[in-house]
C-alpha positions in Angstrom: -19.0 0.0 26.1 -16.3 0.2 28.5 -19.0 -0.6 31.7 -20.2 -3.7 29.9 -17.5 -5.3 29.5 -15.6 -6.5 32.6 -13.7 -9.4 31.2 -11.1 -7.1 28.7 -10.5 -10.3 26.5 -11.9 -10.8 23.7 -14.2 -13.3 24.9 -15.6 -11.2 27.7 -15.8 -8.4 25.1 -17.9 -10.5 22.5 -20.2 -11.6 25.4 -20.9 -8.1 26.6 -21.6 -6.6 23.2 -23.7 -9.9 22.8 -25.6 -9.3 26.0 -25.9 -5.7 24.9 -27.4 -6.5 21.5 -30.1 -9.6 22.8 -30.9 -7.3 25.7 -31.7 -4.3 22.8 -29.3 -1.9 24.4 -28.1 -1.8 21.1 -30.5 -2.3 18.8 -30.8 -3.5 15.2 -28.9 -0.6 12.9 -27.4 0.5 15.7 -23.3 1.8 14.7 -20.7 0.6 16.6 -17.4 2.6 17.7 -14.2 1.9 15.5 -11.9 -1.4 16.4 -10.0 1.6 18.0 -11.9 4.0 19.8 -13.1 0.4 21.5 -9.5 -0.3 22.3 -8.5 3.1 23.6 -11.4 3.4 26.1 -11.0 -0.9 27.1 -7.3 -0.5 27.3 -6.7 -3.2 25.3 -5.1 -3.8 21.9 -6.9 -3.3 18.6 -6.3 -7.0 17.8 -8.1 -8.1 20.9 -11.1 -6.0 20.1 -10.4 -7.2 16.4 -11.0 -11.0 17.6 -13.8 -10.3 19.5 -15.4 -8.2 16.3 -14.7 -11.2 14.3 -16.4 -13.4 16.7 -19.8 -11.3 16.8 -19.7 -11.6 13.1 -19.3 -14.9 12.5 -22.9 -15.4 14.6 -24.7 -12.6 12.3 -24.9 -10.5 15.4 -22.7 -7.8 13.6 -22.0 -6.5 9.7 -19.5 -4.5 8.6 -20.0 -2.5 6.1 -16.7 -1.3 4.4 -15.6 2.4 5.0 -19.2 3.0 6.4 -18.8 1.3 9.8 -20.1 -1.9 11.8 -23.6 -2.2 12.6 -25.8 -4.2 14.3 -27.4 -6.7 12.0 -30.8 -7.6 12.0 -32.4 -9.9 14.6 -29.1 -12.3 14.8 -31.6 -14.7 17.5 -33.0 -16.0 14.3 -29.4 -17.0 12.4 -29.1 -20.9 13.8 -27.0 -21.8 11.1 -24.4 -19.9 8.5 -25.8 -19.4 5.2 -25.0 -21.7 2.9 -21.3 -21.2 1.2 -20.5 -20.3 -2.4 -18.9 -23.9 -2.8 -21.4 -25.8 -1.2 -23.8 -24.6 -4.1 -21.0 -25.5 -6.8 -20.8 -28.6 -5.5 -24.3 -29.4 -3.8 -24.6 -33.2 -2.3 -26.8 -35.1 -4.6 -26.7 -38.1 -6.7 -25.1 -37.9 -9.9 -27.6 -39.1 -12.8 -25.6 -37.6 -15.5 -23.8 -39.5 -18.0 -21.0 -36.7 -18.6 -20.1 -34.8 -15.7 -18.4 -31.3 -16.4 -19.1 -29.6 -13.0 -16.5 -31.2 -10.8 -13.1 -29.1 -11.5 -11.1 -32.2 -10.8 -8.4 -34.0 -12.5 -8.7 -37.5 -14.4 -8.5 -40.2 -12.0 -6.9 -42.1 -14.9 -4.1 -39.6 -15.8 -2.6 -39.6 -12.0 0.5 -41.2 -11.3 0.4 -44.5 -9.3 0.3 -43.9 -5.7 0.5 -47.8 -4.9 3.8 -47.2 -6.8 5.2 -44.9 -4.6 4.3 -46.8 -1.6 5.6 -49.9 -2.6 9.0 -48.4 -3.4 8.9 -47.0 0.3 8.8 -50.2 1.4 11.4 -51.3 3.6 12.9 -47.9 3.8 14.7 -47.4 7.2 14.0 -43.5 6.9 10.5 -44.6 7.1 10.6 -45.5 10.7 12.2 -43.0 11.7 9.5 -40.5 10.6 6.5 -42.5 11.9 7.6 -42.7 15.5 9.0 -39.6 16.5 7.3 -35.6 17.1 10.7 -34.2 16.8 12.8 -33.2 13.7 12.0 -30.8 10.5 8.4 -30.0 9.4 9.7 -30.4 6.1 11.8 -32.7 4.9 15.1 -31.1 3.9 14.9 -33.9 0.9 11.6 -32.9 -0.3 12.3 -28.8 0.2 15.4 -29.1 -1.7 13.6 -30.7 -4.7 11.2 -27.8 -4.7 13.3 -25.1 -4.5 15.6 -26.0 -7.1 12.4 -24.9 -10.3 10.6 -22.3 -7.3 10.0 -19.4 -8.8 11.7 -16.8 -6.4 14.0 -17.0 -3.4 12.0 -18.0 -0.2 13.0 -16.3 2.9 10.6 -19.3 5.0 9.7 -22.3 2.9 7.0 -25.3 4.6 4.5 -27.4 3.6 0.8 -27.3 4.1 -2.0 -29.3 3.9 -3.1 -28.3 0.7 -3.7 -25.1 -1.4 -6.7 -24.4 0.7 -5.3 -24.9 3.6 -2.4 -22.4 3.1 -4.6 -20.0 1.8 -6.9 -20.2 4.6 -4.1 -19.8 7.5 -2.4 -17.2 5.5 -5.8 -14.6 5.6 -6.5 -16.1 9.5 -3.2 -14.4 10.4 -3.5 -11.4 8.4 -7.0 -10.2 7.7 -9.2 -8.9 9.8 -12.7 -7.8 10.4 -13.7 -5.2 8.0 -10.4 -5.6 6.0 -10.6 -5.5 2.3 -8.4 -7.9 -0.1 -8.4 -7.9 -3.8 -9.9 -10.7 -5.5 -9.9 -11.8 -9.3 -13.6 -11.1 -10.7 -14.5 -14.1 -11.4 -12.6 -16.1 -8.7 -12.3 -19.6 -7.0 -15.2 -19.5 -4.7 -13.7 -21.1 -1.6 -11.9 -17.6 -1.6 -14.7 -15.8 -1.3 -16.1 -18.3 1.4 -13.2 -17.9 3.5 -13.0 -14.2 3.5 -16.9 -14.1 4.1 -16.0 -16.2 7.0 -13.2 -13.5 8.2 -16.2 -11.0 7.7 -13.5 -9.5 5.2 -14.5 -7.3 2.0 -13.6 -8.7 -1.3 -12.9 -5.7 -3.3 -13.3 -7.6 -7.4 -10.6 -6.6 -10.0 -11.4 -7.9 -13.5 -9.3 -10.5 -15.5 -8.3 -11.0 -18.9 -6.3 -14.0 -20.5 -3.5 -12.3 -18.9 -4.9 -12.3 -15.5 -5.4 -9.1 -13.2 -6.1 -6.0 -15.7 -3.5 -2.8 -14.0 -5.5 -0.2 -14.4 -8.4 -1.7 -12.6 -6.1 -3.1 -9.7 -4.8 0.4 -9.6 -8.2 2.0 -8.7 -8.6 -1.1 -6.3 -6.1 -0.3 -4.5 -6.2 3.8 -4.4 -10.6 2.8 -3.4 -10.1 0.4 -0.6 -6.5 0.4 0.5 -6.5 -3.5 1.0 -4.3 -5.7 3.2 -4.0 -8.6 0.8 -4.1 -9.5 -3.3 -5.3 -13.1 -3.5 -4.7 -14.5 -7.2 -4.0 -17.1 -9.3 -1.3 -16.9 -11.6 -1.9 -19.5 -14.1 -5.0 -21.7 -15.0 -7.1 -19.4 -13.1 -10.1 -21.0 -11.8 -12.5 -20.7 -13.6 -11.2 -18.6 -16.7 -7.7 -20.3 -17.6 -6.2 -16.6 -17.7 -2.4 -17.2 -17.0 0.0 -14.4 -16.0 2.5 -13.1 -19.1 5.9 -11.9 -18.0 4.7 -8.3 -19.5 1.3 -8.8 -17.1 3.5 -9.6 -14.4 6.0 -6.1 -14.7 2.6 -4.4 -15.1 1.2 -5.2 -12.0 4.4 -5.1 -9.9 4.6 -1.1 -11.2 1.4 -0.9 -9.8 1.6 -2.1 -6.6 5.0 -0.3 -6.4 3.5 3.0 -7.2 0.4 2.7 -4.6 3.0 1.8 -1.9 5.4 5.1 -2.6 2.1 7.3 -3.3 -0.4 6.1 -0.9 2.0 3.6 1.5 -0.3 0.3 0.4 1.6 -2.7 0.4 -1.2 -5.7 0.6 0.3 -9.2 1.0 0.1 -10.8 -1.8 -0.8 -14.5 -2.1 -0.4 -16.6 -5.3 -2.5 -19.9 -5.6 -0.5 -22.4 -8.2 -3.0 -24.7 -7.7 -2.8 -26.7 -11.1 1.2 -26.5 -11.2 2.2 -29.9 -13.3 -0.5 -30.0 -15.5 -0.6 -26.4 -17.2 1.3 -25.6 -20.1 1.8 -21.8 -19.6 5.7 -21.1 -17.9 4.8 -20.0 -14.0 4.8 -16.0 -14.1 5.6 -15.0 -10.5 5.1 -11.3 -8.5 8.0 -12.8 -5.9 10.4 -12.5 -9.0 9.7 -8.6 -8.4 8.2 -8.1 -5.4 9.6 -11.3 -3.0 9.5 -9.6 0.5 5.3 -9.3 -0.4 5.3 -12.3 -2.1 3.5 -15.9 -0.3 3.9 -18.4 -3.4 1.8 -21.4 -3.0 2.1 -24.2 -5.4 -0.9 -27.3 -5.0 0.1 -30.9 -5.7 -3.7 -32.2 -5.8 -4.5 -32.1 -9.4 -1.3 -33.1 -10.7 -0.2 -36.2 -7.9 -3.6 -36.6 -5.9 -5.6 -35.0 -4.1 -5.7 -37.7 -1.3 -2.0 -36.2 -0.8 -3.3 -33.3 0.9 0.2 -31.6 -0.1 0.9 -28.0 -0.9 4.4 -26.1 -0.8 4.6 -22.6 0.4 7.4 -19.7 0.3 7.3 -16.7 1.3 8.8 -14.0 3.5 9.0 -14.7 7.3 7.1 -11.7 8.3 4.1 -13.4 6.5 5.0 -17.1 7.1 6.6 -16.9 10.7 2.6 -16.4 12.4 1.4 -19.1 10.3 3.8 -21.5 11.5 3.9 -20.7 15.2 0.2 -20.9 15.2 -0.1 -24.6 13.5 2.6 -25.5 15.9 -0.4 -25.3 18.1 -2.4 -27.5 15.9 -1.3 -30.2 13.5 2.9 -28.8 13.7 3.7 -30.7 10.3 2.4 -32.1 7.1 2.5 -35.9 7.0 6.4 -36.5 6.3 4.8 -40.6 5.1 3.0 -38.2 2.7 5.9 -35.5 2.0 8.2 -38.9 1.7 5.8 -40.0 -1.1 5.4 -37.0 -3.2 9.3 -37.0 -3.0 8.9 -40.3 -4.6 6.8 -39.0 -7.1 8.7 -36.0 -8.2 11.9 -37.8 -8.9 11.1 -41.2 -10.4 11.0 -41.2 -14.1 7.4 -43.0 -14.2 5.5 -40.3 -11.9 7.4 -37.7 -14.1 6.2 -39.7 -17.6 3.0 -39.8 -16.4 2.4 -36.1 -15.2 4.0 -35.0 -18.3 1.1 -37.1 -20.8 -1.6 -35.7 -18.3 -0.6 -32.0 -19.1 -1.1 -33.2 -23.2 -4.1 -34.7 -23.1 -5.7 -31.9 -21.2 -4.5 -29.4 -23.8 -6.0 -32.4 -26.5 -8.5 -32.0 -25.0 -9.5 -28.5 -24.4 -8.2 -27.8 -27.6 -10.9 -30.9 -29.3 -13.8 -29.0 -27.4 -12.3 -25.1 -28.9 -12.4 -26.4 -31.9 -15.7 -28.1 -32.1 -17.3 -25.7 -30.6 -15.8 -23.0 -33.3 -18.1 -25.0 -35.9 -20.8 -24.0 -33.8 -19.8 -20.0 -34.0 -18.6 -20.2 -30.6 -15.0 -19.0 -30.1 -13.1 -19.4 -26.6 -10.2 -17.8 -25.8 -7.2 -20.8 -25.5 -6.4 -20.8 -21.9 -4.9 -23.0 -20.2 -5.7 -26.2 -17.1 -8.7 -28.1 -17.0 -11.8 -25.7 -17.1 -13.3 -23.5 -19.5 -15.3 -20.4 -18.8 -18.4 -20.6 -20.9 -20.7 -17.6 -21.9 -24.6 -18.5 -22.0 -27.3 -16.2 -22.3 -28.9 -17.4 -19.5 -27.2 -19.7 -16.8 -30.0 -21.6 -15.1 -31.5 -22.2 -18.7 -28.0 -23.0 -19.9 -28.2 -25.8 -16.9 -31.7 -26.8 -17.8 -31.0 -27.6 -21.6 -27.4 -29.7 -20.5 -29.3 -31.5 -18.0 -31.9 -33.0 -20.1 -29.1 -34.2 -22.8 -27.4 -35.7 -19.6 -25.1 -33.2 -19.5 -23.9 -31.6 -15.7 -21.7 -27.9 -15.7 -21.0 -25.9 -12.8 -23.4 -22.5 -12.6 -21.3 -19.5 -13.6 -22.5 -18.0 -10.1 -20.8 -18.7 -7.3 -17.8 -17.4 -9.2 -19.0 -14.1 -10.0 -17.9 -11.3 -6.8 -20.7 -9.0 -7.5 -24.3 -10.1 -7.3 -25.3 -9.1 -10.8 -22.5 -9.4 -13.5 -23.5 -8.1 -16.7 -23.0 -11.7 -18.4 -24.0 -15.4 -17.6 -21.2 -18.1 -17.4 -21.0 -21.9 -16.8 -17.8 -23.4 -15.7 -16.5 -26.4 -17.7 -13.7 -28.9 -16.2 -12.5 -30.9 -19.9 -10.4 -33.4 -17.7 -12.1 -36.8 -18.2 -14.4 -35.6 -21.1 -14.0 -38.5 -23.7 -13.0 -38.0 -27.0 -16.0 -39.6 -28.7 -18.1 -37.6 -26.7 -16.7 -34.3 -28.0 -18.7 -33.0 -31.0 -21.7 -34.5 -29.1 -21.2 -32.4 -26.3 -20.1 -29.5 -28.3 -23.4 -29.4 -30.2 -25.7 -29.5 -26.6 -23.1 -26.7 -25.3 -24.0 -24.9 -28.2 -28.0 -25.5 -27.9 -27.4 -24.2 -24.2 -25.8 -21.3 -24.6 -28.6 -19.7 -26.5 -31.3 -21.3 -24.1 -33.4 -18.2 -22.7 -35.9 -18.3 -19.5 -39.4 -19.2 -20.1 -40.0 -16.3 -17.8 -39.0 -12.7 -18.1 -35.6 -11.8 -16.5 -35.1 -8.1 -15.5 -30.9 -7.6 -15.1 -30.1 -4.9 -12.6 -27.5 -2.3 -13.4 
């Protein structure tokens, strides 16, 4: 290894492994030395080879394969493109011909709060030209932050904003997770997750949820299995089940992750996704009220003010923050502060506040309406909470056959299943702009769907 690479960076690394692999030096199968042994015999750090390691296996030229190594995939020539994402199948670019969509997992364009509103009240501001003309000054305003922080659920060691839920989660795992690495997941989860980490060529390591999110004794063997560098949830309206995180869930957990750091030292970051904070009903149940030097709170303005906002605020401890911000300094620096000065706007005049507030009751109406029509059909949901339902079905592409020819689109259960065969079928259903007249209707065709079987045999493996 150490003869083929002359260039010690991690480019000139990649390259000579590459050259190695297309020149069948090392052929398909083939086991490649740990991140370590490589950077012992290069002389270089582990996080050089690490970026090079990444690099390889974002082009399919390598796989790793948890505690068992990283190998040398399979004729990588062939890959010309990635394969497509988890959330490219949920949402899959094609005309809409459906009357009633229920696929989308977005809020009600008619339940938003006014952003012409906000804008016109900005008009004329003298604070406004000050922002628009200069690259100095805070990355957050102190304004907005200070509004934040007075309802955030923890003390914040750093505190900025990002461009969006995703975003945050996506630089947060870029600066902490590695190839190989393996982060705890909810089972089912969000599938962008699961995109991005596939992207880090990380390991999603599944932990199963009830309606009180992340069952203990199953993160507890997670993290004695796999000793992970991260625990990725959401801690209320989980995406796609609604689970939201009880204060007794919350002491739970914390024990746990206490326990595996004093018995086996594993202290994983841990990174909570509020992504549907203003419009859920359950009270925000935190880890950073226990654990707040492991703690990255995240908290999504998207659903509740717009998405078009592009707004997401994130605290934290500065050990995980600080590499986060000196990297974007390299990239964007700062959110917007038009934008930051708008959802400032929004989250203190009375109108924006009115009109979040009757969002958040007439998705409960809602959801509730659908529960309750569906119970007629001996079909009882859990009550959870946000704007999707988690929907059993006997079978999910006959589910999604029988919807579609009442008119009827739902998001397949799949992409938001971790493992490749889950013991159940589930569609994922976003209630947000259902109309009310619509309800029974659609419960009866949810109904007629969930008992649809295959016209073919299916054969589940264990």
């Amino acid at each position: 290894m150490a003869a083929a690479a002359h260039d010690r960076t991690a480019t000139g690394i990649a390259a000579a492994v590459s050259r190695r692999i297309r020149s069948g030096a090392l052929p398909p199968g083939t086991r490649l030395p740990t991140v370590r042994e490589v950077a012992r015999e290069l002389r270089v750090s582990p996080a050089t080879v690490n970026q090079a390691w990444r690099a390889l296996a974002a082009t399919g030229a390598i796989v790793a394969r948890g505690r068992a190594g990283t190998f040398v995939e399979d004729l990588p020539h062939l890959r010309q493109a990635p394969a497509v994402g988890r959330y490219q199948r949920l949402h899959p670019h094609s005309d809409n011909a459906f009357r009633i969509d229920l696929s989308r997992g977005t809020p009600d364009p008619a339940l938003l709060p006014d952003l012409t509103a906000a804008l016109r009240a900005l008009h004329g501001d003298d604070r406004i030209d000050d922002l628009s003309a200069t690259y100095l000054g805070d990355a957050v305003l102190p304004e907005l932050e200070a509004a934040i922080r007075a309802d955030w659920p923890a003390r914040a060691e750093r505190f900025t904003v990002l461009d969006g839920a995703l975003d945050a989660v996506d630089r947060l795992l870029a600066a902490h997770v590695h190839l190989g690495d393996a982060v705890i997941v909810e089972n089912p989860c969000f599938p962008p997750f699961l995109d991005l980490l596939a992207r880090l060529a990380a390991r999603p390591v599944p932990v199963d949820v009830d309606r009180a999110g992340l069952l203990p004794d199953r993160l507890a063997a997670a993290l004695a299995a796999h000793t992970p560098v991260a625990v990725l949830l959401q801690p209320r309206a989980q995406n796609p089940t609604g689970a939201s995180l009880t204060a007794q869930r919350v002491r739970q957990l914390a024990d746990v992750l206490s326990d595996a750091a004093v018995i086996a030292g594993v202290t994983p970051m841990i990174i909570e996704d509020d992504h549907s904070a203003g419009i859920t009903t359950a009270p925000l149940r935190s880890l950073a009220t226990r654990l707040p030097a492991r703690t990255v709170h995240i908290r999504s303005y998207s659903k509740s003010h717009g998405a078009d906002l592009r707004l997401a605020a994130v605290g934290g401890p500065a050990a995980h923050l600080d590499p986060v911000l000196e990297r974007r300094m390299l990239g964007p620096g700062w959110s917007s502060r038009l934008l930051q000065r708008v959802l400032l706007h929004m989250l203190t005049d009375d109108t924006a506040r009115a009109r979040i507030t009757e969002a958040r009751t007439r998705y409960r109406t809602r959801a509730d309406a659908l529960r309750k029509s569906l119970s007629r059909h001996d079909i009882h949901l859990p009550r959870g909470d946000g704007i999707n339902l988690w929907f059993p079905v006997a079978d999910e592409n006959a589910a999604l056959i029988s919807l579609a020819a009442a008119g009827i689109k739902a998001a397949p259960g799949g992409p938001f299943e971790v493992t490749d065969h889950p013991h159940t079928d589930h569609l994922r259903l976003t209630i947000a702009a259902l109309p009310t007249h619509e309800i029974d209707e659609v419960a009866t065709q949810l109904a007629t769907a969930a008992t649809a079987t295959p016209t073919y045999r299916r054969i589940r493996r264990p």
